[in-house]
C-alpha positions as CSV (number, residue, x, y, z in Angstrom):
1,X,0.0,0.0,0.0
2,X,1.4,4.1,-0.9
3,X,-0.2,5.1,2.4
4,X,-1.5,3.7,5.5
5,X,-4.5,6.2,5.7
6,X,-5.7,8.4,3.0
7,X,-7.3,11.0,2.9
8,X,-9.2,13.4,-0.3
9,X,-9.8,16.7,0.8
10,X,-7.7,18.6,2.9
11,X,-10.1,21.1,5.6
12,X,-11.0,20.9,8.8
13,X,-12.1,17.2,8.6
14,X,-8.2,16.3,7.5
15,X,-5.6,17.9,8.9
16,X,-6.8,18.4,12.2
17,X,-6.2,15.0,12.8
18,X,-4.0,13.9,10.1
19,X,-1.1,16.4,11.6
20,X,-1.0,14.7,14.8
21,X,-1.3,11.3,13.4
22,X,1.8,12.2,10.9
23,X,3.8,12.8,13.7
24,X,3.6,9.5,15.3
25,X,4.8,7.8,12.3
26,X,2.4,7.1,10.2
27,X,2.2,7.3,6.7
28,X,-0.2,9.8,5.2
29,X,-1.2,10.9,2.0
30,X,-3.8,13.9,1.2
31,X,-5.6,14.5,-1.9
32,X,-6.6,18.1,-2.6
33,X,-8.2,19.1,-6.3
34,X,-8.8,23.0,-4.9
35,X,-7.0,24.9,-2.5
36,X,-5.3,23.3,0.8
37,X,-7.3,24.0,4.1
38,X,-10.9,23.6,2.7
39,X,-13.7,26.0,1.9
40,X,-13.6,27.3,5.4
41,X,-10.3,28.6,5.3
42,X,-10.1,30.1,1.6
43,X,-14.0,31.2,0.7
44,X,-16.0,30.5,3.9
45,X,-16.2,31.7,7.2
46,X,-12.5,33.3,7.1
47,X,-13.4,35.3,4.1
48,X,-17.4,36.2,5.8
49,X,-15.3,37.6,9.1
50,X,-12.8,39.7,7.6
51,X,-15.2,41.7,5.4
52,X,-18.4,41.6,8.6
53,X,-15.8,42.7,11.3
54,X,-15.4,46.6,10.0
55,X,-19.6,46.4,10.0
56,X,-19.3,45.5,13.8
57,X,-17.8,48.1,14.8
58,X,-19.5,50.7,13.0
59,X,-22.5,49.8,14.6
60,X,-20.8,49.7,17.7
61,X,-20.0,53.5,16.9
62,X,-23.6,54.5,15.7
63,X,-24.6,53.0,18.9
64,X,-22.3,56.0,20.7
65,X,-23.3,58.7,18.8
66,X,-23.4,61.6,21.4
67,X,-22.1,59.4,24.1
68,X,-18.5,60.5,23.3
69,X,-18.7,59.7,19.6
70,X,-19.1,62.4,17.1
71,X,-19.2,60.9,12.9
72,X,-19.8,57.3,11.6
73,X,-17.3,56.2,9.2
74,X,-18.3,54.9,6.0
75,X,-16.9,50.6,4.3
76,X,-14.7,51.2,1.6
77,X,-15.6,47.7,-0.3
78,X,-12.4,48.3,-2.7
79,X,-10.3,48.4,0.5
80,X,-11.9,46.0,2.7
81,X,-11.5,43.4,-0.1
82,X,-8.1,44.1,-0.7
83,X,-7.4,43.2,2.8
84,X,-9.2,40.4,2.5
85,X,-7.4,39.2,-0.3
86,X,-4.1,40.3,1.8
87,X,-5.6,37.8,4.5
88,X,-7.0,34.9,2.5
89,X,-4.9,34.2,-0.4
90,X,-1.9,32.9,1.8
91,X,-4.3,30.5,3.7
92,X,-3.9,27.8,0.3
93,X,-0.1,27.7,1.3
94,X,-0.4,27.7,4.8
95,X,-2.7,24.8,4.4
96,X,-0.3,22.9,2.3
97,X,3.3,24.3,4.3
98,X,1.2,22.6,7.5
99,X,0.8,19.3,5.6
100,X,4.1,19.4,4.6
101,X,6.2,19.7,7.8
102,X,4.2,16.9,8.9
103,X,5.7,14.8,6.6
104,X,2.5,14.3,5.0
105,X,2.5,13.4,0.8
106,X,0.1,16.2,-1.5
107,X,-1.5,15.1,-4.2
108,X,-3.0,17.9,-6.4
109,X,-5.8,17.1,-8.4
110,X,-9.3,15.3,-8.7
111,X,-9.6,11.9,-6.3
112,X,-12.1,9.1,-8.0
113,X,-12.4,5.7,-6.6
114,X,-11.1,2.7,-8.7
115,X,-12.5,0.0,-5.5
116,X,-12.4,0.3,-1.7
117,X,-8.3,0.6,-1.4
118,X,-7.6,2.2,-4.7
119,X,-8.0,5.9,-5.6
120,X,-7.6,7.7,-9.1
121,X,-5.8,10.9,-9.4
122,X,-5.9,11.9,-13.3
123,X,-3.1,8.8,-14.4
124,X,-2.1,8.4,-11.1
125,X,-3.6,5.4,-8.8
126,X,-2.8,5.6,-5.4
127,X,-3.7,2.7,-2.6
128,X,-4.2,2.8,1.0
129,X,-5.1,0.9,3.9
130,X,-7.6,3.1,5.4
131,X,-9.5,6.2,3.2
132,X,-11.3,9.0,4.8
133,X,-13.7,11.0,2.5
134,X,-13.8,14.2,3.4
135,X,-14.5,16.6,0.9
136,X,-17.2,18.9,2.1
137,X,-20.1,20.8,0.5
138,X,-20.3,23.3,-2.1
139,X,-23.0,25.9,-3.3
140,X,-26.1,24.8,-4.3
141,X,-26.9,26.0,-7.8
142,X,-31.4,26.4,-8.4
143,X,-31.9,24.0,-11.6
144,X,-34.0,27.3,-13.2
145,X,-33.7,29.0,-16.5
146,X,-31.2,31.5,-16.1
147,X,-29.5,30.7,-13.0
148,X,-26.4,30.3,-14.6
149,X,-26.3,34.1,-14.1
150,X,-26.7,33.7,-10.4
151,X,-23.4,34.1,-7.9
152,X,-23.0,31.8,-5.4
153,X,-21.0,32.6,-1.7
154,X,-17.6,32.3,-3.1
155,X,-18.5,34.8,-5.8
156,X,-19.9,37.3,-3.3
157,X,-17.0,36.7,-1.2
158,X,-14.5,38.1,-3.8
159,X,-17.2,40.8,-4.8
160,X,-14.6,43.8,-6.4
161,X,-17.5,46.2,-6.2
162,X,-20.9,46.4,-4.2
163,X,-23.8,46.5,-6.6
164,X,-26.6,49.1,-5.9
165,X,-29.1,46.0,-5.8
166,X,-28.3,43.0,-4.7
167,X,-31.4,40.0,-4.4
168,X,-30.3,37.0,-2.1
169,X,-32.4,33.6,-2.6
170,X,-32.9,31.4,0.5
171,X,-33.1,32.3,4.2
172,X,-30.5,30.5,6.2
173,X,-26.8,31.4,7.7
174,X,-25.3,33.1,4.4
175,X,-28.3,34.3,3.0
176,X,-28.9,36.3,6.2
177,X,-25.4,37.0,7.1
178,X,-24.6,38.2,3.3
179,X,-27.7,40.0,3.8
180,X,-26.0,41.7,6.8
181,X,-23.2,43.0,4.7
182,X,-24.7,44.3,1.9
183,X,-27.0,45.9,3.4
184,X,-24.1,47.4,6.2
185,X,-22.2,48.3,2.8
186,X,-25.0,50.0,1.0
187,X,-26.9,48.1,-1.7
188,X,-30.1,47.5,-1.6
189,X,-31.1,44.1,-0.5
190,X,-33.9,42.1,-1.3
191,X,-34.3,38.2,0.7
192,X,-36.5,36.4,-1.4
193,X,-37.6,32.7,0.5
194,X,-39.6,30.0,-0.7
195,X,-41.3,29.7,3.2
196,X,-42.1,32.3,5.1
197,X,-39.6,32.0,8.0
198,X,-35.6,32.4,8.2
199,X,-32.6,30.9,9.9
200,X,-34.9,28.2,11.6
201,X,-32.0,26.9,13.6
202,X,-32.4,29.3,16.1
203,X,-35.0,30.9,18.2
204,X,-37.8,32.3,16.6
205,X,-37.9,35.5,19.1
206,X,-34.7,36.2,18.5
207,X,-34.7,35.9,14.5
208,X,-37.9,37.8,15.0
209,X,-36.4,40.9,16.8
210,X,-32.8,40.5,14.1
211,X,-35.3,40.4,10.8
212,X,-37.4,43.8,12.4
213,X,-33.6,45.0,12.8
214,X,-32.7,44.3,8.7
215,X,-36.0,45.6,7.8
216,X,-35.6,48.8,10.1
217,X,-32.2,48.9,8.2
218,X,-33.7,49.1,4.6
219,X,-33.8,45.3,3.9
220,X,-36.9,43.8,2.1
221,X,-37.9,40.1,2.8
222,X,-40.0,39.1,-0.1
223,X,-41.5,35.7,1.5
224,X,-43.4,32.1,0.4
225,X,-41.8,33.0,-3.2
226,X,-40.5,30.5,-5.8
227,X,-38.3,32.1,-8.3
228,X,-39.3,30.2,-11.8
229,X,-36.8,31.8,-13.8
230,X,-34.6,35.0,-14.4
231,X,-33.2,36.5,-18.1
232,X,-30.1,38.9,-18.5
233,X,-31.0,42.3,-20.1
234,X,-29.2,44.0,-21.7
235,X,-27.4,46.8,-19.4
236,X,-26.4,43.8,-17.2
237,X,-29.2,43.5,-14.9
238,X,-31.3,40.5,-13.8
239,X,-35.1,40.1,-13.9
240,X,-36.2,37.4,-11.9
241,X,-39.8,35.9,-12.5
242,X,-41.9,34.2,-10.8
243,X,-45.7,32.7,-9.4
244,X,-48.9,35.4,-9.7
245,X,-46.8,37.4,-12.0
246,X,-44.0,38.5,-9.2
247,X,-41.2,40.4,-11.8
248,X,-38.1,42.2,-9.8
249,X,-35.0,43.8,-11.4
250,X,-31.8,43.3,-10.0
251,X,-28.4,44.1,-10.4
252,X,-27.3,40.6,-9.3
253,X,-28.3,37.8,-7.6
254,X,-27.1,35.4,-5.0
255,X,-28.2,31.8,-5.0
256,X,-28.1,31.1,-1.1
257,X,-30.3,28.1,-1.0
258,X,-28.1,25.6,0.6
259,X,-24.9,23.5,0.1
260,X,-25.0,20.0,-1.1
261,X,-22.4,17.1,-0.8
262,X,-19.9,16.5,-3.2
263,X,-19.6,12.6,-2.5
264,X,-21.4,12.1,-6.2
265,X,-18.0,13.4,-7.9
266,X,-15.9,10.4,-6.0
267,X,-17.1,7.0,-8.3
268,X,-18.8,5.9,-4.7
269,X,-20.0,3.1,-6.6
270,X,-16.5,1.8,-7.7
271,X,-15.7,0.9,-3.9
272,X,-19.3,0.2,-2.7
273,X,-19.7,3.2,-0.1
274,X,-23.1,3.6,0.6
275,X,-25.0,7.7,0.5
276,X,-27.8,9.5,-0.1
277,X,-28.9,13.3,-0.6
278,X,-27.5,14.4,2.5
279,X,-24.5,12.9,2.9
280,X,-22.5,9.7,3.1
281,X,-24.3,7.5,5.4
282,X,-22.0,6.1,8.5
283,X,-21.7,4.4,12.0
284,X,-21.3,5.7,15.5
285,X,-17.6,5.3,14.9
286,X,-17.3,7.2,11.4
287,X,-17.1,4.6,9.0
288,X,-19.4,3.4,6.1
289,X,-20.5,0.1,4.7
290,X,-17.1,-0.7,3.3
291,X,-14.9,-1.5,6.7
292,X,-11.7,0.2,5.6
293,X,-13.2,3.6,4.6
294,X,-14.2,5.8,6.9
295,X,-15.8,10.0,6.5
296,X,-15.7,13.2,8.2
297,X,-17.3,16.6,7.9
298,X,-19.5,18.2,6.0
299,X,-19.9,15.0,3.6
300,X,-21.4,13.2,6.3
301,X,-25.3,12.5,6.4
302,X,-25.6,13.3,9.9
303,X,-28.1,15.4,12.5
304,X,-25.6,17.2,14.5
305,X,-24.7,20.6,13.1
306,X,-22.4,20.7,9.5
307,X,-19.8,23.2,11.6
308,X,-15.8,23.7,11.1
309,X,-15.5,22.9,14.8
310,X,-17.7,19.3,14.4
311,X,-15.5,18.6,11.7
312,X,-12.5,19.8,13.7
313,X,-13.8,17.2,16.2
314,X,-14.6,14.3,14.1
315,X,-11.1,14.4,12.4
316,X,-9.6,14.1,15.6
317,X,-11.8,11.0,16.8
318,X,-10.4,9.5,14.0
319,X,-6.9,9.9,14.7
320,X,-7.5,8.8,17.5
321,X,-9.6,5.4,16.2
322,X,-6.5,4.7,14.0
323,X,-3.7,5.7,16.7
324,X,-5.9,3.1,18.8
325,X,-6.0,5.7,22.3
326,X,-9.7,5.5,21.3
327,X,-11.5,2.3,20.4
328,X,-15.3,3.7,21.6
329,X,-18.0,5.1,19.5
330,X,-17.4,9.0,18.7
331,X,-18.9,10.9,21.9
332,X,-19.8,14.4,20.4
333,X,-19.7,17.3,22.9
334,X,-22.0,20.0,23.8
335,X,-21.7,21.9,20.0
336,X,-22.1,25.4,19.9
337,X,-23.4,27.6,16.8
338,X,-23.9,31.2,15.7
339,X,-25.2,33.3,12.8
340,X,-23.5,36.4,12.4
341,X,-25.8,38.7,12.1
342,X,-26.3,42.6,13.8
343,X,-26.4,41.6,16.8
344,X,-25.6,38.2,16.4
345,X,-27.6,35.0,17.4
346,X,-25.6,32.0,19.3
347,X,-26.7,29.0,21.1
348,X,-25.4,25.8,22.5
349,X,-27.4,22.7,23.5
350,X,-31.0,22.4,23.9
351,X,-32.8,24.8,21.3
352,X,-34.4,27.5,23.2
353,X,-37.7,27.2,21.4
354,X,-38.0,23.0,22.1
355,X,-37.5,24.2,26.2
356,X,-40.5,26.6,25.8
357,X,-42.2,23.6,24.3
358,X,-42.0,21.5,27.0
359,X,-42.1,23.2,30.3
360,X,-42.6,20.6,32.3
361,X,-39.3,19.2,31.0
362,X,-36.9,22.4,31.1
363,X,-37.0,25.7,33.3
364,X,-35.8,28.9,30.7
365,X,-34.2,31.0,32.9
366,X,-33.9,34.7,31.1
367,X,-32.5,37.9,31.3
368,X,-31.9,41.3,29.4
369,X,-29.4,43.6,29.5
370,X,-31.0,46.9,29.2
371,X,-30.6,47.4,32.7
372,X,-27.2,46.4,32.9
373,X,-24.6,49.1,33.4
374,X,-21.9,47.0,31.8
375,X,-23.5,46.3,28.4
376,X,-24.7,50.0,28.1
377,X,-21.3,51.0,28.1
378,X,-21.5,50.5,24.3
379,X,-25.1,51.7,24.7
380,X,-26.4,48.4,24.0
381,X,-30.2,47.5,23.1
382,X,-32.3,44.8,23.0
383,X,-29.6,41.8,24.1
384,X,-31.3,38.9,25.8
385,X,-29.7,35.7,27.3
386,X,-31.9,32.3,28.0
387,X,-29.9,30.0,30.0
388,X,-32.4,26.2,30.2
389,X,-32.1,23.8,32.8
390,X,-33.4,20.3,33.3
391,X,-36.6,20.5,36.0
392,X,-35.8,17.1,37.2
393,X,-31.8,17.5,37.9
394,X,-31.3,21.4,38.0
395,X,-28.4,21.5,35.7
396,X,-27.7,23.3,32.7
397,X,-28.4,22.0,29.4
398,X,-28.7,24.6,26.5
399,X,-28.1,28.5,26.2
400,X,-29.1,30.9,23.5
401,X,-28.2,34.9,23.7
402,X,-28.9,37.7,21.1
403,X,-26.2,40.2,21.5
404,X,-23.3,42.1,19.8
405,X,-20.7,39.7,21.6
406,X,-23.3,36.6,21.9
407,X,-20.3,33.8,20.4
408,X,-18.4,35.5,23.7
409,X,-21.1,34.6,26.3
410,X,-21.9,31.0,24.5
411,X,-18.6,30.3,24.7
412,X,-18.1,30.9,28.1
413,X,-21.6,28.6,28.7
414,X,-20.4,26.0,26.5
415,X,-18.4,24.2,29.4
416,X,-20.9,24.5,31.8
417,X,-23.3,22.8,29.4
418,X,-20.8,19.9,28.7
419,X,-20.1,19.6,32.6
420,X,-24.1,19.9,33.2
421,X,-23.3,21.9,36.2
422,X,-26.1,22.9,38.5
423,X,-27.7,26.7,39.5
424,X,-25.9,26.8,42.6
425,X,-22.1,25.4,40.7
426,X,-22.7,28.0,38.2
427,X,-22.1,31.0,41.1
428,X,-18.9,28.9,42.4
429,X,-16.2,30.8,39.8
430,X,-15.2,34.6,40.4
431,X,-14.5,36.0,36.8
432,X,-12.4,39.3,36.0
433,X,-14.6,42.2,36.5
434,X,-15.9,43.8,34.4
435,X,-16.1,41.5,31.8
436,X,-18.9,39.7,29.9
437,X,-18.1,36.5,32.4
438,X,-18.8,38.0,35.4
439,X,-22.2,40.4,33.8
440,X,-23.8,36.8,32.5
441,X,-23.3,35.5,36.4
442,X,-24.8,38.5,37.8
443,X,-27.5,39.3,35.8
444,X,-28.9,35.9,35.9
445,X,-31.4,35.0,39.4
446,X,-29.4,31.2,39.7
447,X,-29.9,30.7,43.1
C-alpha cells in the first residue's frame, strides 16, 4: 500500500487530525483538487469575518453617537477586499506548508475511486489501507432558466465592487449573514424565500427581533416565493420571474439556498460506499459500509450541526480510532453555533424554542441587558440571554443569547453545558470584572 491512511480533501475534517497522526509515524497521504485548508479557510467563514468585522464596529460607533462619539465612518468595499485578499490568499499555502512539515505526501488534483483501497488521481492510482472522505459541501446551484447568471457565496466573497441591488435567494446562515453586509455596505437588499420564516436553527424570538432590525435597516424580505426563472437584459441586470406574475429587477443575484455534498464526484459506486442526498451514510464510529473507509465533515449524512468545529472534532476521533488511544464510538460534545448577524444569534445545547415547548421538561431561565450598566457602556439595546435547565436535575443544558458579543457569552456557557453543572455550581467561579463573564453570572437570578 502508498499510504496507510488516506485521505481526499484537505479542511478541517483532514488535517486536524492527520497532523497529529503524521507525527507518530504514520504514513499519510492527502488528496486536494482546490485549494489546501478547505472552503472554510479560503472562501467560507475566514473570508465572511474579515469583510463583517469593519460592520461590527460601525454599529458599535452609531450606537455611541453623542455618548463621546461624534461621525460614523463609512466601508470602503475596494479596500476592505483588498485586505481580505491580503488575508485569505496565503491560507492555500499555509494549508499545504502545514501538511508538509508533517511529513505528510500532497496530491494535487481530482480523487475518484477505482475499489475500496484504490483511488484515481488523473493517471495516477494511489492505494491505502484506510480512506477518509472528506471533501465537504459546495453551493447549491437552483436547476431554473437562467441561474447560470446567479453568484453563489464564493462569488460574493470576492465581490470587487458592491452592486446598488443586490437580491439573495434562500433564508439561512449566508443568506442572512450576506444579507448583513450588503446591506451594512450600502446596496439595496432584497431576501427572497420559498417559506415564510428564516434561519430556523435558532429561536424564533430572536430571528424575529434580528429580521425587524434588517428591515428597520432598509432590507426587504419578499416571502413564500418560488423564483421560476430569471433573463439577462441588456445593461447587465437581472429580472427574476416568478408565481402570480412577481417580476423584480436586479443588479445581481445570489443563490443562497443551501450547500450540497460533493460525494457524487468520488465513483462511490467503484468501492461500494453507501450515500444519499445528504451525505454519506456512516456508524457511530465514522465509518461506512465498506470497513476500511471511513468519512468526516460536512460529507457526512448526519443530524448534529455541519460546523468547522464538528469537523475539527470528528477528524480528531479518528486519529485517535486509528492511533488506537480510542477504540469507543465518537462521543460528540456539547456543539455550539452562531449566525453572524447585527447583533448576532448563538446558542449551545438544547434549542431555546424546544425548552419553551415543553415546560414541564426544562425551566428557561432569562435575562436582558438593558438594565445592565456594563453592556450599556456600548449603549447596547435589545440583548437577551436564556440559560435552560433540566426541571428534574437542576443542571444546565442549553443556552441561546442575542447580542453584539453573543459567540463570547456562549462560549463561556459551552463548558458549563458539557459539565451539566447545577444553579448553585454556576455561582462557584469569580470571573475578572468587568467582563462579559462576570455580567452573565450577575445578571442571571441562579440561586
Amino acid at each position: 500500500m502508498d499510504f496507510s491512511v488516506l485521505y481526499i480533501g484537505s479542511g478541517q475534517a483532514t488535517w486536524n487530525g492527520a497532523v497529529p497522526l503524521a507525527k507518530t509515524g504514520v504514513k499519510i497521504g492527502v488528496i486536494e483538487e482546490s485549494q489546501y485548508g478547505g472552503v472554510c479557510s479560503n472562501k467560507g467563514c475566514n473570508a465572511k469575518i474579515i469583510l463583517d468585522k469593519p460592520l461590527q464596529l460601525i454599529d458599535q460607533i452609531k450606537a455611541l453617537q453623542g455618548r463621546g462619539l461624534e461621525g460614523v465612518p463609512t466601508v470602503n468595499w475596494e479596500d476592505l477586499m483588498a485586505h481580505k485578499h491580503e488575508l485569505i490568499v496565503p491560507q492555500d499555502q499555509h494549508g499545504k506548508d502545514r501538511l508538509d512539515k508533517a511529513g505528510i505526501t500532497t496530491i494535487h488534483g481530482h480523487a475518484e475511486f477505482v475499489d475500496a483501497h484504490t483511488v484515481r488521481v488523473g493517471e495516477k492510482t494511489v492505494t491505502a489501507n484506510k480512506i477518509v472522505i472528506a471533501t465537504g459541501l459546495r453551493p447549491h446551484r437552483l436547476n431554473i432558466p437562467g441561474a447560470e447568471n446567479f453568484a453563489n457565496s464564493t462569488d460574493f466573497l470576492s465581490l470587487p465592487h458592491m452592486p446598488e441591488h443586490v437580491t439573495i435567494l434562500g433564508g439561512g446562515f449566508v443568506a442572512i449573514e450576506f444579507a448583513t453586509i450588503a446591506s451594512a455596505v450600502g446596496a439595496k437588499v432584497d431576501v427572497i424565500t420559498r417559506g415564510n420564516q428564516i434561519l430556523k436553527q435558532f429561536p424564533k424570538e430572536y430571528v424575529a427581533s434580528v429580521q425587524a432590525d434588517l428591515k428597520q435597516s432598509g432590507v426587504r424580505f419578499i416571502p413564500d416565493m418560488n423564483v421560476a426563472k430569471a433573463e439577462k437584459n441588456a445593461d447587465g441586470s437581472l429580472t427574476l420571474f416568478g408565481p402570480k406574475e412577481f417580476q423584480l429587477t436586479t443588479d445581481y443575484v445570489l443563490d443562497a439556498t443551501g450547500r450540497i455534498p460533493n460525494h457524487d464526484q468520488l465513483n462511490l459506486e467503484a468501492a461500494g460506499v453507501k450515500a444519499n442526498a445528504r451525505g454519506i451514510e456512516v456508524n457511530e464510529y465514522l465509518q461506512t459500509n465498506v470497513p476500511n473507509i471511513f468519512a468526516a465533515g460536512d460529507a457526512l449524512d448526519k443530524s448534529i450541526p455541519k460546523l468547522t468545529p464538528t469537523a475539527a472534532f470528528e477528524s480528531r476521533y479518528l486519529a485517535a480510532k486509528f492511533m488506537g488511544t480510542n477504540e469507543g464510538p465518537i462521543a460528540y460534545p456539547a456543539i455550539s453555533e452562531i449566525v453572524f448577524t447585527s447583533p448576532r444569534i448563538a446558542q449551545v445545547g438544547v434549542h431555546l424554542d424546544e425548552a419553551k415547548a415543553k415546560p414541564e421538561q426544562y425551566e428557561v431561565v432569562s435575562a436582558s441587558y438593558d438594565g445592565d450598566w456594563y453592556r450599556q457602556v456600548e449603549n447596547e439595546q435589545g440583548a437577551k440571554l436564556a440559560l435552560i435547565f433540566d426541571c428534574q436535575t437542576d443542571r444546565l443544558v442549553g443556552a441561546a443569547e442575542m447580542a453584539n458579543a453573543a459567540e463570547e457569552t456562549i462560549n463561556t456557557i459551552v463548558p458549563y453545558v458539557q459539565m451539566a453543572l447545577t444553579k448553585e455550581e454556576l455561582n462557584d467561579f469569580v470571573y475578572v470584572f468587568p467582563s462579559i463573564a462576570y455580567t452573565l453570572q450577575r445578571r442571571l437570578p441562579l440561586v
